[in-house]
C-alpha positions in Angstrom: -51.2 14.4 158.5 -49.1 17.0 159.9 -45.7 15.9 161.6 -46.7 16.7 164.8 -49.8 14.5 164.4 -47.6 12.1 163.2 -45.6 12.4 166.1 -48.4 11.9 168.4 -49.6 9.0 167.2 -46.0 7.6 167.0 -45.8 8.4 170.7 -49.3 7.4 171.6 -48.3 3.5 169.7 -45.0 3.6 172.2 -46.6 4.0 175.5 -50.2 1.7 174.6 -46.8 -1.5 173.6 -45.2 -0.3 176.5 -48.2 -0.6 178.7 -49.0 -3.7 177.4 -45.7 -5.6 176.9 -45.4 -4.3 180.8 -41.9 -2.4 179.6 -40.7 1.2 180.7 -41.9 3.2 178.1 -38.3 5.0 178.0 -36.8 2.0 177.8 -38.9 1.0 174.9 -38.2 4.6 172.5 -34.3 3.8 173.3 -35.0 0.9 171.8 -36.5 2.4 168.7 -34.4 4.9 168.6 -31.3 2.7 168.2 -33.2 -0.1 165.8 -36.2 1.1 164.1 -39.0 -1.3 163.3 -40.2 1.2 160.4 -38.2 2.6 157.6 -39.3 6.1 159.1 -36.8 7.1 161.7 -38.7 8.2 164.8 -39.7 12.1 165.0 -38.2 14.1 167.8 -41.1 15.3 169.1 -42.5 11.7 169.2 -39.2 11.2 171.8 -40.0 14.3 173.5 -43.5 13.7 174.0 -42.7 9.9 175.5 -39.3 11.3 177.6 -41.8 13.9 178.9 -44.5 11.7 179.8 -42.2 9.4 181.6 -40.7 12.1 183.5 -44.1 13.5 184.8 -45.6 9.5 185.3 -46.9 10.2 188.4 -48.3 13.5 188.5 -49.8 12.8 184.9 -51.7 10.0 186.8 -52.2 11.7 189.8 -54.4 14.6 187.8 -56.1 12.3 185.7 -57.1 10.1 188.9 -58.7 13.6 190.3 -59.9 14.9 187.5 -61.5 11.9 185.5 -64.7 12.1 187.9 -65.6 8.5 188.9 -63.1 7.2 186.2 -60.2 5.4 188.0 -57.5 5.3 185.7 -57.1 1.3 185.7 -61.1 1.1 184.4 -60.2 3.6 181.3 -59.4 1.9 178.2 -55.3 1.4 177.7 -55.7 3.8 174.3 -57.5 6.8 176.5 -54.8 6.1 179.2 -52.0 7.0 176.6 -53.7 9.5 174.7 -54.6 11.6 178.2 -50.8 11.2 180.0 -49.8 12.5 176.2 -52.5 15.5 176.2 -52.2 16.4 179.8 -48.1 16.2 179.4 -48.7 18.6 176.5 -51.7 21.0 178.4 -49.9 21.0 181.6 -45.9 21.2 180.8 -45.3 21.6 177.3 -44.9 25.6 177.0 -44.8 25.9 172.9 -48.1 24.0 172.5 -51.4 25.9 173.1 -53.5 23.7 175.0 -56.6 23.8 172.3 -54.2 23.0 169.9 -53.0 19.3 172.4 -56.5 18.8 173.2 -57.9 19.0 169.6 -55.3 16.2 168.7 -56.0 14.5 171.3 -59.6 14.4 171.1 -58.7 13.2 167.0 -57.2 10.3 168.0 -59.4 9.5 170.4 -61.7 9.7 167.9 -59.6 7.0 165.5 -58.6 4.8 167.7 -61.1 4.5 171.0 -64.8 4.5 171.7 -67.5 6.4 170.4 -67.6 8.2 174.5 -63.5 8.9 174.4 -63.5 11.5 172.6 -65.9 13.4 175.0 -64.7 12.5 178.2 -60.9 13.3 176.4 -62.1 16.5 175.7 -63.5 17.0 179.1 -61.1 16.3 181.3 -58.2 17.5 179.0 -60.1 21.0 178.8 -60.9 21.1 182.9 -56.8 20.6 183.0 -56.7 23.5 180.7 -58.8 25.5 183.1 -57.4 25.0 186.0 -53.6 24.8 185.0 -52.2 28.1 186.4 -52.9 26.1 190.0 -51.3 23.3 189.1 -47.7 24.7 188.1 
């Protein structure tokens, strides 16, 4: 697995405890950051990804509210949640990653770790953010 996928997942685990645990999901990565759990230091990306995420909380949500067609965000699964506010951070804001690129791994780990319809509607609604992006920013 590539480091960036690594990263992702790493980023996606942070912000499904965080959701769960009910804790600030930046709160939680300082956590990490100063005493690891794994013998793996965390990757910086996997603190970029979750710092960026945090930063955009509410209009991550508020596109994948609109977007998710009939899909409030509270009915999704807690794993689609945090693999969509990861992919739409990374379709929407993050600049160096080409959105097929942040929908592909997003669609993989839906794929791993969610239902056999998550990867679907992940790809869906992470490529309709993809097309309509230059009206969002």
């Amino acid at each position: 697995m590539a480091a960036r996928s690594k990263a992702r997942r790493r980023a996606l685990d942070l912000l499904f405890e965080a959701e769960q645990r009910g804790l600030n999901a930046e709160t939680l990565l300082q956590e990490r950051l100063a005493a690891p759990v794994t013998q793996v230091p965390l990757h910086d990306y996997t603190a970029t990804l979750v710092r960026g995420v945090v930063q955009r909380w509410v209009s991550i949500n508020e596109l994948l509210s609109t977007y998710s067609q009939g899909w409030p965000l509270e009915r999704m699964p807690s794993v689609d949640r945090a693999i969509l506010r990861i992919g739409t951070w990374e379709v929407v804001y993050a600049e160096d990653v080409p959105d097929a690129v942040a929908i592909s791994e997003a669609v993989a780990l839906a794929r791993a770790l969610s239902t056999d319809e998550s990867p679907g509607f992940v790809n869906g609604l992470l490529a309709r953010l993809s097309e309509i992006k230059p009206t969002l920013v």
